[in-house]
VEXTINU-587320 format. One record per residue (C-alpha): y, x, z. Coordinates in steps of 0.1 Angstrom, whole numbers, padded with zeros to 4 digits, always signed. Layout:
# VEXTINU-587320
YXZ
...
***
This chain:
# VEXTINU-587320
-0659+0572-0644
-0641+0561-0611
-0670+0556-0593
-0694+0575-0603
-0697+0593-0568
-0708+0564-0552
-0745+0557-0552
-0765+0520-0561
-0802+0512-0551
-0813+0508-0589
-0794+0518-0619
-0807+0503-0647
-0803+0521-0685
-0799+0496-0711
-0785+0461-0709
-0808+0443-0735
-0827+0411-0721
-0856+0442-0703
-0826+0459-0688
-0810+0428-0677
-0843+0412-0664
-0845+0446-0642
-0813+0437-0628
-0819+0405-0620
-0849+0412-0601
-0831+0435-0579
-0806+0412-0572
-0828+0387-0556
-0842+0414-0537
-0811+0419-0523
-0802+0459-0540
-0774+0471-0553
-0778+0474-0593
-0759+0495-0620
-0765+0490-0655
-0754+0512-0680
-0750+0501-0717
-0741+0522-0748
-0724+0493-0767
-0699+0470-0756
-0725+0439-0758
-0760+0438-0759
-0762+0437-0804
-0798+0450-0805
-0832+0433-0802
-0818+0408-0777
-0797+0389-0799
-0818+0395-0835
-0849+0380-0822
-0858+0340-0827
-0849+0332-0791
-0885+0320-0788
-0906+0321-0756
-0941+0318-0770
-0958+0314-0740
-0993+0295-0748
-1005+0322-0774
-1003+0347-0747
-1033+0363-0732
-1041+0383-0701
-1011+0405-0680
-0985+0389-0713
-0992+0353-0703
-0990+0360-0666
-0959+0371-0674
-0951+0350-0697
-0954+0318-0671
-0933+0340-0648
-0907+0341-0674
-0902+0307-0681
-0892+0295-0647
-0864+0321-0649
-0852+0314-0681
-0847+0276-0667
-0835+0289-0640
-0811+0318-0653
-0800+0292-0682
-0786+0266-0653
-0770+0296-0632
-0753+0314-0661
-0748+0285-0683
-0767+0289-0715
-0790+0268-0735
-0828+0268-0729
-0845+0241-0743
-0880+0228-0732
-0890+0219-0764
-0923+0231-0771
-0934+0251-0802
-0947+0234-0829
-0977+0253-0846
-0986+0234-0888
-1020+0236-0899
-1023+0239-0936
-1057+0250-0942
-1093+0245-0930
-1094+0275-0910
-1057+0273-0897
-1067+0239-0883
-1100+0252-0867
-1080+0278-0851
-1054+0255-0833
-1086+0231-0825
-1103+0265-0803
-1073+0271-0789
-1069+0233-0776
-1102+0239-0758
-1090+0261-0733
-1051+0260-0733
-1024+0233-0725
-1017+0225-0762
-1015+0191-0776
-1032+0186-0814
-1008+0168-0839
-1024+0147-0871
-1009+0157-0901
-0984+0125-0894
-0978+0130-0857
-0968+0172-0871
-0941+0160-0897
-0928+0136-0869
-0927+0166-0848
-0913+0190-0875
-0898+0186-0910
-0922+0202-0927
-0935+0191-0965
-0968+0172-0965
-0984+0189-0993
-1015+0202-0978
-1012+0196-0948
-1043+0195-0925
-1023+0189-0893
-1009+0209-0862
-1002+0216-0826
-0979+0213-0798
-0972+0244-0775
-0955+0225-0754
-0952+0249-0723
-0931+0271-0751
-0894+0278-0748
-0863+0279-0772
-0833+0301-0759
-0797+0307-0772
-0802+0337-0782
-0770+0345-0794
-0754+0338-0761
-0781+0346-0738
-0776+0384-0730
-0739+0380-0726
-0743+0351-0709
-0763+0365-0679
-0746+0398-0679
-0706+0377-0672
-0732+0362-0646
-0748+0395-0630
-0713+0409-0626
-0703+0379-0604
-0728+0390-0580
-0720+0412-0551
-0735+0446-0556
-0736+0444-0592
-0718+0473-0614
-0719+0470-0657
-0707+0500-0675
-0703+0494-0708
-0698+0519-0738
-0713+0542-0719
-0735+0568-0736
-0763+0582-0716
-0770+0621-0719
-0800+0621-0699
-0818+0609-0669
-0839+0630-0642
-0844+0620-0607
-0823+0592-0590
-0796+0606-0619
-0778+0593-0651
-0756+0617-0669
-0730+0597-0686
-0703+0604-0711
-0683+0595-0688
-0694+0611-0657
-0730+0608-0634
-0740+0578-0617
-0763+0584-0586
-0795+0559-0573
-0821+0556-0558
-0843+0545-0586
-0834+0549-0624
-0854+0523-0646
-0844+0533-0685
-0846+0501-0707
-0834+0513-0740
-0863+0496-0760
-0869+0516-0793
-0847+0542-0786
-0864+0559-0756
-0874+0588-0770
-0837+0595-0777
-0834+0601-0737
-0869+0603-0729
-0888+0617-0762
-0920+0630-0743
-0926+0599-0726
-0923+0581-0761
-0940+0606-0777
-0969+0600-0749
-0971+0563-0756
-0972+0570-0796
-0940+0546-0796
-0929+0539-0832
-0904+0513-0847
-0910+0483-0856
-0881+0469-0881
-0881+0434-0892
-0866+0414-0919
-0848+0382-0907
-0827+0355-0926
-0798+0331-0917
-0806+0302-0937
-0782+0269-0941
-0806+0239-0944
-0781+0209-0947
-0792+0175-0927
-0824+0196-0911
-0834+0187-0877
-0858+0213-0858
-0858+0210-0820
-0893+0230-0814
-0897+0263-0828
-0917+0262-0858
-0949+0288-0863
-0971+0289-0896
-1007+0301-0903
-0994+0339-0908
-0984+0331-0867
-1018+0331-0860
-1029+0362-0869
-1001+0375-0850
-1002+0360-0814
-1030+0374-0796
-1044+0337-0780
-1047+0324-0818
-1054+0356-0834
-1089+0360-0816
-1104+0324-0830
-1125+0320-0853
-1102+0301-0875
-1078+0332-0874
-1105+0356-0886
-1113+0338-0913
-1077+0328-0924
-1073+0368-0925
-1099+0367-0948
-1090+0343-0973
-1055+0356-0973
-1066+0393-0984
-1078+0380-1009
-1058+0350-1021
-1021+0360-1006
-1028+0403-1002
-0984+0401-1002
-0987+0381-0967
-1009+0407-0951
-0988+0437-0973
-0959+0427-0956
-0973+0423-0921
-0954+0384-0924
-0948+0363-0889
-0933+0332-0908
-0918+0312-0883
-0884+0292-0877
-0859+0282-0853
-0827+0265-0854
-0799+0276-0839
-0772+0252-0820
-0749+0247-0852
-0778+0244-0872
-0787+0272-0891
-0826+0285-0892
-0835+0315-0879
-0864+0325-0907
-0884+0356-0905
-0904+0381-0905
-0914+0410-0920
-0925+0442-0904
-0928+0475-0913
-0935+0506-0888
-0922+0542-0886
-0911+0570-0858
-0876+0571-0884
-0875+0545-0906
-0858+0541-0939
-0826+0525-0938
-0830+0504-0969
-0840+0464-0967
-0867+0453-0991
-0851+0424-1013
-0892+0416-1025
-0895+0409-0984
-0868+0382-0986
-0870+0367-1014
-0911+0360-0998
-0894+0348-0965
-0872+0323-0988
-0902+0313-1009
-0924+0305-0981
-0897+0285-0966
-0890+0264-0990
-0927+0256-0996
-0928+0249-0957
-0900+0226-0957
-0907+0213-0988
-0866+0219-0998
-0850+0242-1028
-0817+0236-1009
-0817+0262-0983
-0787+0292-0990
-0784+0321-0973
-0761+0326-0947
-0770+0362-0931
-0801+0388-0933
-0807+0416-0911
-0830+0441-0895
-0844+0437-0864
-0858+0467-0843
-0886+0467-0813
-0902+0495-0798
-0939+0496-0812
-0971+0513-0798
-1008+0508-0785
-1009+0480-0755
-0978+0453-0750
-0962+0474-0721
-0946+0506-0712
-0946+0515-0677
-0942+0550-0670
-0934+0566-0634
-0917+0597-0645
-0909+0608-0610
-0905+0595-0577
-0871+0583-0586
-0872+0573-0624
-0890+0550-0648
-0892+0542-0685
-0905+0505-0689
-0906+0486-0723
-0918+0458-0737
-0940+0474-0771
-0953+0445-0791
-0919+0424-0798
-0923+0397-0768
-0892+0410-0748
-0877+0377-0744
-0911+0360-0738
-0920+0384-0707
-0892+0405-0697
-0886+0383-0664
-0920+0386-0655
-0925+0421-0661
-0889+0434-0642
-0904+0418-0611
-0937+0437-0612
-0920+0469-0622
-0897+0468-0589
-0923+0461-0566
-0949+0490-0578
***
């Protein structure tokens, strides 16, 4: 490593969407920033996720960060040149207690409640049984795909700003990062690796109780389709914290344990997205473990498919890709763990990385 004598105010371990929202916190307070990545490009949860900032179902420190968030991402898409669309989320009501759910939330949150006309205008969704909806319209749709690389190319432009990439790191202590390729040297040392911190800092994970989180996700080709807001479902709401405390939620928990167990079995998030050529992002499933096991459940996807087609009301839809998805897991939403005067382990823990990162980076830097 040619430089690795030389020092930087904050290196930064891991150049996911956490890592990269460390960085560009330090930037605008003026410090010099190194980030070290494994891989060549981010590949991990930062570019398998739904590119969804769901910021109105949020609650407490999340949605404060959350709000935070969103005027970076609309600031950070201008500046590095990738797409973030203000295009709300749209949330389908197709039960009783669904709709009694969105109608609490409406009381004390900037949402907008859709009749079952105004939702299908909103979103192409079938109208069998459909009670109605609601607009999240503070919510966010990113290019996820493009997002990590794009404000990484940006970060580098930036004076003070050092990327290693395919860098393995052997392990962290005190302003220090051992590197396969030499040590870097810092003031601070912030380790964003996600999931895998307890491969360079296993007693800290082991101290949090972090597990992994994998998801099922599908690629699906939906010819003509049209989906500008991101599209949540009933099983959303028991998912989101802001929705899952209602009323409506509780009792939509309910019924499904009894009526769809397979839902609740398989821990389903159904939700969609569209991505810019047009392909749906449709997911998820999610199962937890410390390891987990490396095979896909074809029962999960073929559920996911189902689901979909009921939603959208279309036995057209083909599969393009599926793949896992990994998030660090354990109790509370946030890691944030002073190791030592000089190093810190911060991750996001309930899969809302993209939805908070740029408001939690901030607060990390300036505790």
């Amino acid at each position: 490593m040619s430089d690795s004598s030389s020092s930087s105010d904050l290196i930064v371990v891991g150049a996911g969407i956490v890592g990269l929202a460390h960085a560009v916190a330090a930037v605008e307070r003026g410090l010099s920033v190194t980030v070290v990545e494994r891989d060549e490009r981010a590949v991990g949860a930062s570019v398998r996720n739904f590119g969804h900032a769901c910021i109105t179902a949020q609650t407490g420190e999340a949605l404060r960060f959350a709000e935070q968030a969103r005027d970076t991402w609309l600031d950070l898409g201008e500046r590095a040149g990738f797409d973030v669309a203000e295009c709300g989320t749209v949330v389908v009501a197709r039960s009783a207690e669904e709709l009694a759910a969105l109608e609490e939330l409406a009381r004390h949150r900037e949402v907008r409640l859709l009749t079952p006309g105004e939702t299908r205008s909103a979103a192409p969704v079938s109208a069998d049984g459909l009670h109605g909806g609601a607009l999240l319209e503070r919510d966010l749709r990113v290019d996820q795909r493009r997002a990590a690389g794009a404000i990484a190319e940006w970060l580098a432009t930036r004076p003070g700003v050092r990327f290693h990439w395919s860098t393995p790191v052997l392990g962290v202590a005190d302003g220090l990062v051992r590197t396969g390729r030499g040590e870097l040297r810092g003031d601070h040392v912030v380790v964003c690796t996600g999931h895998d911190l307890d491969r360079i800092l296993p007693d800290a994970a082991d101290e949090a109780g972090m597990r992994r989180c994998v998801l099922q996700m599908l690629q699906l080709r939906a010819p003509g389709l049209r989906l500008d807001p991101a599209l949540l479902t009933g099983t959303s709401m028991l998912r989101y914290p802001a929705l899952a405390r209602t009323e409506g939620a509780r009792a939509l928990r309910d019924r499904l344990r009894e009526q769809r167990p397979e839902l609740l079995a398989a821990s389903v998030n159904h939700m969609l997205t569209q991505l810019p050529g047009g392909d749906l992002v449709v997911g998820d499933t999610h199962t937890y473990a410390r390891t987990p096991e490396p095979w896909s459940s074809e029962e999960f996807d073929e559920l996911l498919l189902a689901e979909t087609r009921a939603l959208l009301g279309r036995d057209d839809l083909a599969v393009v890709r599926r793949w896992q998805g990994v998030y660090a897991s354990a109790d509370g939403e946030f890691l944030r763990a002073r190791l030592s005067p000089g190093l810190t382990a911060v991750a996001v823990t309930s899969g809302i990385g993209m939805t908070t990162a740029f408001g939690l980076a901030p607060a990390v830097l300036d505790s």
